[in-house]
Biopython code that builds the backbone (N, CA, C, O; Angstrom):
import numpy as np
from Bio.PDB.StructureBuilder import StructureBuilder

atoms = [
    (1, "UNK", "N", (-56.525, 126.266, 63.476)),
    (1, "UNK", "CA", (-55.271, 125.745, 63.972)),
    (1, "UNK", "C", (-54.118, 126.529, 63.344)),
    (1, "UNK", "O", (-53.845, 126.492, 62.144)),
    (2, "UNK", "N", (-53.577, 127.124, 64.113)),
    (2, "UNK", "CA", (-52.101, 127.585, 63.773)),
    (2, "UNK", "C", (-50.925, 126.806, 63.298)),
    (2, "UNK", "O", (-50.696, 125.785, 63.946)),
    (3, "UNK", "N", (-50.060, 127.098, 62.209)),
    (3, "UNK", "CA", (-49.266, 126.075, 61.260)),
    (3, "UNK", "C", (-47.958, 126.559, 62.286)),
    (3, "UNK", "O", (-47.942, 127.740, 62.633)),
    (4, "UNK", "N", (-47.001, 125.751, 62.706)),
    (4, "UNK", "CA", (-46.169, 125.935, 63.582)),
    (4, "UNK", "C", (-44.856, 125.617, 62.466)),
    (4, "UNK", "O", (-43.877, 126.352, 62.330)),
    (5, "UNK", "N", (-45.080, 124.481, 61.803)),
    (5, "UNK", "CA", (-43.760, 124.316, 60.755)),
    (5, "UNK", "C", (-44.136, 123.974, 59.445)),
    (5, "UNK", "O", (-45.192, 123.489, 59.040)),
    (6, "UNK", "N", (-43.119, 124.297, 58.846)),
    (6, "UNK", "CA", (-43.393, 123.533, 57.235)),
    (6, "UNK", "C", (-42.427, 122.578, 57.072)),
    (6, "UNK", "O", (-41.306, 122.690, 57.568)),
    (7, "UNK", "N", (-42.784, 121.642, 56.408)),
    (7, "UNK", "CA", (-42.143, 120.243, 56.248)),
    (7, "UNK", "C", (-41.821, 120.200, 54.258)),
    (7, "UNK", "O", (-42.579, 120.187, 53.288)),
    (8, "UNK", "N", (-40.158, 120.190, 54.440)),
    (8, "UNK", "CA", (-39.900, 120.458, 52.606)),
    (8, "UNK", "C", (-39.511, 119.403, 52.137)),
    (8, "UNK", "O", (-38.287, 119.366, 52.264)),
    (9, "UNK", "N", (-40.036, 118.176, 51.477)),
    (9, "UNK", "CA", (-38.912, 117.015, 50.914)),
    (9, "UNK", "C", (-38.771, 117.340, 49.345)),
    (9, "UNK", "O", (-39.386, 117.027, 48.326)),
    (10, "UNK", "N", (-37.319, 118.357, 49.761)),
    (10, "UNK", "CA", (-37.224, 118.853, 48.156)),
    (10, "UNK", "C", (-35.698, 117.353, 47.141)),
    (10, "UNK", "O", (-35.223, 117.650, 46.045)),
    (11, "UNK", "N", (-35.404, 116.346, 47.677)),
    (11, "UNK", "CA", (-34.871, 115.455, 47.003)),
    (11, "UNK", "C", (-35.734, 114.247, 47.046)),
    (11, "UNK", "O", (-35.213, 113.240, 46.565)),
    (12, "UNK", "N", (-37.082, 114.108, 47.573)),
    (12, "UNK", "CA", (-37.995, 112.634, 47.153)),
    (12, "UNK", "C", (-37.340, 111.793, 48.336)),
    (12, "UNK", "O", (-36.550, 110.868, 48.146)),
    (13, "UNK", "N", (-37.619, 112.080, 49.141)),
    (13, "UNK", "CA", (-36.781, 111.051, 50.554)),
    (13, "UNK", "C", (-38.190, 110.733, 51.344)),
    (13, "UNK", "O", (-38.413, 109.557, 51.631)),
    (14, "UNK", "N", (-39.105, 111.704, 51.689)),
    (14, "UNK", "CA", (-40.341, 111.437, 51.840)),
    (14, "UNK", "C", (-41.637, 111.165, 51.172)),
    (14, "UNK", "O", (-42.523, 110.642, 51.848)),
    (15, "UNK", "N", (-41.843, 111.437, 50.002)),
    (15, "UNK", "CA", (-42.403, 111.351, 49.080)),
    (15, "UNK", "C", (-42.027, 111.009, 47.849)),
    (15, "UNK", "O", (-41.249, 111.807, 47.327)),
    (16, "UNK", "N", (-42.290, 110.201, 47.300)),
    (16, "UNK", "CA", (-42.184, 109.213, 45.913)),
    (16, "UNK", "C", (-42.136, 110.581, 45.075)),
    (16, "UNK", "O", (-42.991, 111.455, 45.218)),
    (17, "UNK", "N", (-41.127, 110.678, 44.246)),
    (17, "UNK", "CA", (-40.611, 112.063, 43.409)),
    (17, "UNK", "C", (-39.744, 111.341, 42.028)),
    (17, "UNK", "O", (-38.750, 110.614, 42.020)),
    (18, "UNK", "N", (-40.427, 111.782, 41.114)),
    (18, "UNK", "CA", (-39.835, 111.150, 39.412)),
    (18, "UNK", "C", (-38.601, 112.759, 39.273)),
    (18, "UNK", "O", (-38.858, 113.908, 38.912)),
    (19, "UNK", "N", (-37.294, 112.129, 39.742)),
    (19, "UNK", "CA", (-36.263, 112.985, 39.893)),
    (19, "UNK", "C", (-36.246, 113.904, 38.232)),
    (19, "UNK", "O", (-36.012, 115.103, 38.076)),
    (20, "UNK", "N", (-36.551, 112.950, 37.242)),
    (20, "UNK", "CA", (-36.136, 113.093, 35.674)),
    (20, "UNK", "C", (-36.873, 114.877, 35.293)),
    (20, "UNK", "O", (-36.283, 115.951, 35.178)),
    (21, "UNK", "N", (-37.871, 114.649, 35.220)),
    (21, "UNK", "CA", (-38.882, 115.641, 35.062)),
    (21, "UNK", "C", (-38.729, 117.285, 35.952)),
    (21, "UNK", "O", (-39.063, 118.405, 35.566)),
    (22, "UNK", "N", (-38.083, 116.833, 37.270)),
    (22, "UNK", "CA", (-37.842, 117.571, 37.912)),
    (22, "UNK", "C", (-36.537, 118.271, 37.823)),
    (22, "UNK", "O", (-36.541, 119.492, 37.976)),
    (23, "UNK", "N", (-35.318, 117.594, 37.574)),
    (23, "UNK", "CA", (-34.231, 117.991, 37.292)),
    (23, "UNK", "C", (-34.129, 118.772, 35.814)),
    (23, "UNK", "O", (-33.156, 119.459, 35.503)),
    (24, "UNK", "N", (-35.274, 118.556, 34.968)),
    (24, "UNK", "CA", (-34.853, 119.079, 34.204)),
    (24, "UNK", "C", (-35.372, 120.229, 33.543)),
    (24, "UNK", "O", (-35.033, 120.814, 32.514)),
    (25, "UNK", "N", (-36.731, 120.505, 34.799)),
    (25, "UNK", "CA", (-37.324, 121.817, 34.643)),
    (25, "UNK", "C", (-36.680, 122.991, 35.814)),
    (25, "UNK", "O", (-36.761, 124.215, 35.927)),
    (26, "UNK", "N", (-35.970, 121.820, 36.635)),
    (26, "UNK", "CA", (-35.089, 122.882, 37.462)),
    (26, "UNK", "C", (-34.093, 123.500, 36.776)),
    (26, "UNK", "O", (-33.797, 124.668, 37.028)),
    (27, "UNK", "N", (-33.355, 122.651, 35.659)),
    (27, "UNK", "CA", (-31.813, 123.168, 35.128)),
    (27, "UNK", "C", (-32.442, 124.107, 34.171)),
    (27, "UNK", "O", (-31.680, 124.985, 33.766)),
    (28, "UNK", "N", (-33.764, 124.132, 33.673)),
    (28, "UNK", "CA", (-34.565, 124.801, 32.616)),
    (28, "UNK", "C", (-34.463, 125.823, 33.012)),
    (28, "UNK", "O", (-33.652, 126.650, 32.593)),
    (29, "UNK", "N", (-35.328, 126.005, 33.980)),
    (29, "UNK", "CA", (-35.008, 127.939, 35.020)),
    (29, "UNK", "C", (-34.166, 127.970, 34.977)),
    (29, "UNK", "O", (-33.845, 128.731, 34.064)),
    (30, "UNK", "N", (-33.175, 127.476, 35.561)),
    (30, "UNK", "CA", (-31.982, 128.119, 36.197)),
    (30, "UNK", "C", (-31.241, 128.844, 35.422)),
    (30, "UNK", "O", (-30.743, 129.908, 35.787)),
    (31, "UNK", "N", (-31.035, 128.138, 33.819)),
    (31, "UNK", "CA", (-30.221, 128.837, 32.744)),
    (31, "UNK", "C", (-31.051, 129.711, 32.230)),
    (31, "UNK", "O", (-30.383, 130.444, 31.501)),
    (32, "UNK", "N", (-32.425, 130.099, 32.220)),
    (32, "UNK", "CA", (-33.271, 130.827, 31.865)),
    (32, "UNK", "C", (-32.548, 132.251, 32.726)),
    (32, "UNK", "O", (-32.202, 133.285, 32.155)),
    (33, "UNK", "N", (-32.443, 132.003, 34.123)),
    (33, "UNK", "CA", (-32.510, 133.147, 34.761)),
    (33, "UNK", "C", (-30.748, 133.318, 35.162)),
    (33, "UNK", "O", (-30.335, 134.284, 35.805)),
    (34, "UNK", "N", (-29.751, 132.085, 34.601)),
    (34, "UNK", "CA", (-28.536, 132.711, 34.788)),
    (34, "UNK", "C", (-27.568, 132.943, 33.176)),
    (34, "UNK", "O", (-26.598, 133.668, 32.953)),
    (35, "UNK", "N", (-28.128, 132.241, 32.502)),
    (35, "UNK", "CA", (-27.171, 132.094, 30.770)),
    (35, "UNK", "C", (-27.504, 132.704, 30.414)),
    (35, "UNK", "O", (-26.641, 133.549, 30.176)),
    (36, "UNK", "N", (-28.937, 133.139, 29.929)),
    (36, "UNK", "CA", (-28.815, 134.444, 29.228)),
    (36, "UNK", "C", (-28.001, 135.937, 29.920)),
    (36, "UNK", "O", (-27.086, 136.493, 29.314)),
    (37, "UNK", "N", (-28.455, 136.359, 31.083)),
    (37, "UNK", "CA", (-28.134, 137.635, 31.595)),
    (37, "UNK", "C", (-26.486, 137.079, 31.837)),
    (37, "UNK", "O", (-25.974, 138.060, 32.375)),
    (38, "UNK", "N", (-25.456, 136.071, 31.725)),
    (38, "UNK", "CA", (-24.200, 136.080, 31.812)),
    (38, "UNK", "C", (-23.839, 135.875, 30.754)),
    (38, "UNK", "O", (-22.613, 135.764, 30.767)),
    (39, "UNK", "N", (-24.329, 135.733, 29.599)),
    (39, "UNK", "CA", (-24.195, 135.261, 28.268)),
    (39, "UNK", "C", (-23.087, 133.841, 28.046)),
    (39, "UNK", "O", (-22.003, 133.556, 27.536)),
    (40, "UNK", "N", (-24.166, 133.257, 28.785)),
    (40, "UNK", "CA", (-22.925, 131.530, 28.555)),
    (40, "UNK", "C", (-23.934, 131.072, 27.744)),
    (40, "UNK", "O", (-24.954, 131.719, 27.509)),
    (41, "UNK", "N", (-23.705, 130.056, 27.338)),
    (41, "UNK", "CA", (-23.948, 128.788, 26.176)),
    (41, "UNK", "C", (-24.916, 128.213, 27.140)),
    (41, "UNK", "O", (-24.176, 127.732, 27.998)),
    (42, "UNK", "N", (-26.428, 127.927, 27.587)),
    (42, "UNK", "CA", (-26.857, 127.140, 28.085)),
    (42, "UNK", "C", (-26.654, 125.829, 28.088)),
    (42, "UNK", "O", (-26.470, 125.530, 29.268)),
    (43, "UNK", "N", (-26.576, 124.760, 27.343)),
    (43, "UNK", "CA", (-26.092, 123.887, 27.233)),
    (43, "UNK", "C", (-24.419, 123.146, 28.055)),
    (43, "UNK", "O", (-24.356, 122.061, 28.633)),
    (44, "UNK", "N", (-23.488, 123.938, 27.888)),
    (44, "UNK", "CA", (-22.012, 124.475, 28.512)),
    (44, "UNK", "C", (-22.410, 124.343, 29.958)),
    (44, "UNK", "O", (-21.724, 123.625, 30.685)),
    (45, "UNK", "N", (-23.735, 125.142, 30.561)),
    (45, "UNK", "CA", (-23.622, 125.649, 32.063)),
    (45, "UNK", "C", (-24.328, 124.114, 32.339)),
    (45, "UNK", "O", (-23.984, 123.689, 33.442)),
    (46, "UNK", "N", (-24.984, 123.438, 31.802)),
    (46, "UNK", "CA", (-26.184, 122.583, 32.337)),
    (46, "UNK", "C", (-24.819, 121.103, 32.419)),
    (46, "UNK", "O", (-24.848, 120.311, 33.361)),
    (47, "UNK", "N", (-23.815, 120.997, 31.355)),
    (47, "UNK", "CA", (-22.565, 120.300, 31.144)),
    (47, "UNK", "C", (-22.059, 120.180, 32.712)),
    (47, "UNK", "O", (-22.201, 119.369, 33.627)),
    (48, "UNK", "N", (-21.423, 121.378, 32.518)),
    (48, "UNK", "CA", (-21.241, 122.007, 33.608)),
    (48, "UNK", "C", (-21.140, 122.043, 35.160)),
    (48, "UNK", "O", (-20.204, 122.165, 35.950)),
    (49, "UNK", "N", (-22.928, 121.837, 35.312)),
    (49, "UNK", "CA", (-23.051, 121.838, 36.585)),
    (49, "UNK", "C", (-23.105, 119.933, 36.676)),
    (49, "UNK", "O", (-22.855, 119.271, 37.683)),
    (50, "UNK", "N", (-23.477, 119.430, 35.398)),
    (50, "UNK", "CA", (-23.064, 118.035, 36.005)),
    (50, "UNK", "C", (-22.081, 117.279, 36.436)),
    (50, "UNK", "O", (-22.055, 116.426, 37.324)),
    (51, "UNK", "N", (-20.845, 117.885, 35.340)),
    (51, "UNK", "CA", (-19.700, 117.678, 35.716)),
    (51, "UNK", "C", (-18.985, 117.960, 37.074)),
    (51, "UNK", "O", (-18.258, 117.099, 37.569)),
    (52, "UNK", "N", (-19.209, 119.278, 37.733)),
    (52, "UNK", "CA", (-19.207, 119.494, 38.521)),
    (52, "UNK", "C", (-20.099, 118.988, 39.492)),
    (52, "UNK", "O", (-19.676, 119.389, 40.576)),
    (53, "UNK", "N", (-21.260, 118.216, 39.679)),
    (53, "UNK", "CA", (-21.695, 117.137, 40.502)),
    (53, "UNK", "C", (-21.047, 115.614, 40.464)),
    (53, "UNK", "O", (-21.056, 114.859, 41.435)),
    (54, "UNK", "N", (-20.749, 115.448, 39.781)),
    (54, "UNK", "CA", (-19.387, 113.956, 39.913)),
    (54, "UNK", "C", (-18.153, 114.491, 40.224)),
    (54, "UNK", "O", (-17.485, 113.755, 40.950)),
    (55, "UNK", "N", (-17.596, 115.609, 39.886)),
    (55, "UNK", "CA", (-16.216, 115.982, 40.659)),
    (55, "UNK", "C", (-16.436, 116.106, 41.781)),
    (55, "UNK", "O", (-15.527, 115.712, 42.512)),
    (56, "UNK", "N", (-17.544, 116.619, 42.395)),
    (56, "UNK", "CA", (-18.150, 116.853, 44.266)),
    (56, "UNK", "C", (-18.062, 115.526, 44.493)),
    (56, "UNK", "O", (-17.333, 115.310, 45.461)),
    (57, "UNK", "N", (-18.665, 114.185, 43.819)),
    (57, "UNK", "CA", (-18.977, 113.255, 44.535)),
    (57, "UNK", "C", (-17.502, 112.723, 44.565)),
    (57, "UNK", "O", (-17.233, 112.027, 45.544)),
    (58, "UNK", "N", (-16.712, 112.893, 43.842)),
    (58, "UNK", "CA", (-15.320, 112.265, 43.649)),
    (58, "UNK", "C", (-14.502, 112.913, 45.192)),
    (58, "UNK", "O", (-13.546, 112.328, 45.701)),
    (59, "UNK", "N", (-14.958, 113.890, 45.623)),
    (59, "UNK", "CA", (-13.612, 114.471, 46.404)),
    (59, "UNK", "C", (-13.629, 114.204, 47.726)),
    (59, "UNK", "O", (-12.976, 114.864, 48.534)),
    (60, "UNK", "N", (-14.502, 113.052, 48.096)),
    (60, "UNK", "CA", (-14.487, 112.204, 49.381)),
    (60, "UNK", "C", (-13.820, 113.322, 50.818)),
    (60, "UNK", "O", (-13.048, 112.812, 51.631)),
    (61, "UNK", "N", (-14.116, 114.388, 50.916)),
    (61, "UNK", "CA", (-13.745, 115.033, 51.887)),
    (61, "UNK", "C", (-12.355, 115.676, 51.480)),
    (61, "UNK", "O", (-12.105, 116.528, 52.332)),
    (62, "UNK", "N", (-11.551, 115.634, 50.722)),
    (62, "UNK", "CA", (-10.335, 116.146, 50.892)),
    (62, "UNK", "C", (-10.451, 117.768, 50.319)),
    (62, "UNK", "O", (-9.575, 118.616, 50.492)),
    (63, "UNK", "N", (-11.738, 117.982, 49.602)),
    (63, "UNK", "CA", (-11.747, 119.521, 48.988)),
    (63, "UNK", "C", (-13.341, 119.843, 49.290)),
    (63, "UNK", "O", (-14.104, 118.903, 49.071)),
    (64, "UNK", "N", (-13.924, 121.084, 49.772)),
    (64, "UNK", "CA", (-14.818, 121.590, 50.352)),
    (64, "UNK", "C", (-15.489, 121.184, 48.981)),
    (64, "UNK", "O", (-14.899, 120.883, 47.944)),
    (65, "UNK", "N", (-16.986, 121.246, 49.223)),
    (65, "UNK", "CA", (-17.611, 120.575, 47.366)),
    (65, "UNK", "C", (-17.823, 121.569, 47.166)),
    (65, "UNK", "O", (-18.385, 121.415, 46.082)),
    (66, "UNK", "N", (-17.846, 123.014, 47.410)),
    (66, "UNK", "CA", (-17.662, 123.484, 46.402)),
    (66, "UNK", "C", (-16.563, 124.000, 45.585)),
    (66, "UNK", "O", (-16.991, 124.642, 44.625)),
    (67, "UNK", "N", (-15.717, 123.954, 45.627)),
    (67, "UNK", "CA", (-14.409, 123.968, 45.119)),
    (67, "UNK", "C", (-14.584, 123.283, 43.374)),
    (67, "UNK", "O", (-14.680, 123.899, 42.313)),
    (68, "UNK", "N", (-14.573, 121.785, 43.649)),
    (68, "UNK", "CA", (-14.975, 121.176, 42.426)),
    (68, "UNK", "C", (-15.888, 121.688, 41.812)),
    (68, "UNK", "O", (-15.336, 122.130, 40.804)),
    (69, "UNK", "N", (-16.824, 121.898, 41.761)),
    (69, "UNK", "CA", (-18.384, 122.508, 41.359)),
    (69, "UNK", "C", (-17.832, 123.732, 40.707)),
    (69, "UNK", "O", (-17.555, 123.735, 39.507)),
    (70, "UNK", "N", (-17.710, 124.502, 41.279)),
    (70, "UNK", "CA", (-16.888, 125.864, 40.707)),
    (70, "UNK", "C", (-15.670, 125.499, 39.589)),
    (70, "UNK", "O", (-15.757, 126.034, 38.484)),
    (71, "UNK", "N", (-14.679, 124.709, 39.833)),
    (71, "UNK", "CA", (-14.028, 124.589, 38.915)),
    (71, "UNK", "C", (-14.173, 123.994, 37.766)),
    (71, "UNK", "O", (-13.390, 124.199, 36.838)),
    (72, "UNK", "N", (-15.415, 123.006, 37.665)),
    (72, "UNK", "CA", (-15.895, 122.589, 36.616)),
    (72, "UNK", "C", (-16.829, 123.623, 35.844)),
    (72, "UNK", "O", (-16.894, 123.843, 34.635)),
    (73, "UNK", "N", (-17.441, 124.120, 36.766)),
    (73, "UNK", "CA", (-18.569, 125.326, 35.846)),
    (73, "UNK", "C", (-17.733, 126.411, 35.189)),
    (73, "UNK", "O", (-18.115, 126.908, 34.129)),
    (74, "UNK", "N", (-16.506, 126.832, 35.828)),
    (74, "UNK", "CA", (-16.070, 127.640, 34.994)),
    (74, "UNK", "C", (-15.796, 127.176, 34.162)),
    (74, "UNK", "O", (-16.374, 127.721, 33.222)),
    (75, "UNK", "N", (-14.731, 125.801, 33.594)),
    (75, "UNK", "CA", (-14.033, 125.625, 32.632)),
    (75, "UNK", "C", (-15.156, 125.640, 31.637)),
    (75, "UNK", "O", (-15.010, 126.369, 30.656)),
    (76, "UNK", "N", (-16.404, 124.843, 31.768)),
    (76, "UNK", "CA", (-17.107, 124.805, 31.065)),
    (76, "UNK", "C", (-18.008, 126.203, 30.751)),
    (76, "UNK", "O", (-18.672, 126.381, 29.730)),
    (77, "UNK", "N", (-17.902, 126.920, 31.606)),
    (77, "UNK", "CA", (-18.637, 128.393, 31.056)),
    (77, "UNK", "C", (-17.314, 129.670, 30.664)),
    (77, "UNK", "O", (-17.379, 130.899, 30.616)),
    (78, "UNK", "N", (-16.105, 128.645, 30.418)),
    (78, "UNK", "CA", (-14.510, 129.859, 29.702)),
    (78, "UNK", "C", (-15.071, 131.269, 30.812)),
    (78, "UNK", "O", (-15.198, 132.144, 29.955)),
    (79, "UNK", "N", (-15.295, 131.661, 31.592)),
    (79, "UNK", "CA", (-15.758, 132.522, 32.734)),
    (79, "UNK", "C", (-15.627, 132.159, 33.861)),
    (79, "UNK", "O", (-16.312, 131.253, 34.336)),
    (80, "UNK", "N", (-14.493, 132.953, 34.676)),
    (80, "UNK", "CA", (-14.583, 132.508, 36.495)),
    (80, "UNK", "C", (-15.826, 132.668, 36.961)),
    (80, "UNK", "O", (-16.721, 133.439, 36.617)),
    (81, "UNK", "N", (-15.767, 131.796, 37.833)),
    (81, "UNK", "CA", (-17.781, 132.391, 38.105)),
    (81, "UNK", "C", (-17.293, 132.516, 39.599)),
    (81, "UNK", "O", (-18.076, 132.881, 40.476)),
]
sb = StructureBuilder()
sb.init_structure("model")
sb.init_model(0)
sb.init_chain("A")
sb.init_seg("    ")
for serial, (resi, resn, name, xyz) in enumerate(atoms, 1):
    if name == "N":
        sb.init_residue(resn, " ", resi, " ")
    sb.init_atom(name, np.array(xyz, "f"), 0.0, 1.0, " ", f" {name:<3s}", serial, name[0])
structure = sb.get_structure()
């Protein structure tokens, strides 16, 4: 049988998913493969990108999300990104 689609439930909407474990081997890579080679503070970027996920949820449509996101990661990585 030929596979026609792939089916991704990458936030646990279809499948029962322990977010904890996951979020935090995702933020693990991520600064693996972006803090060192930009030389930020891992910790700062991981701040960072959370902060900048409650400023997204705060901006109820009036600012594109990424706007917030960006402006929080920089302050917190002292680097325009």
């Amino acid at each position: 049988m030929m596979l026609k689609n792939f089916l991704f439930d990458l936030d646990g909407t279809l499948l029962p998913m322990d977010l904890k474990p996951f979020i935090e081997l995702y933020l693990q890579a991520f600064c693996k493969r972006f803090a060192d080679p930009m030389q930020l503070d891992p910790q700062k970027l991981v701040q960072g990108i959370w902060d900048g996920a409650v400023a997204m949820g705060k901006t109820r449509g009036i600012l594109e999300s990424a706007q917030p996101l960006l402006r929080q990661g920089s302050a917190h990585a002292r680097k325009r990104l």
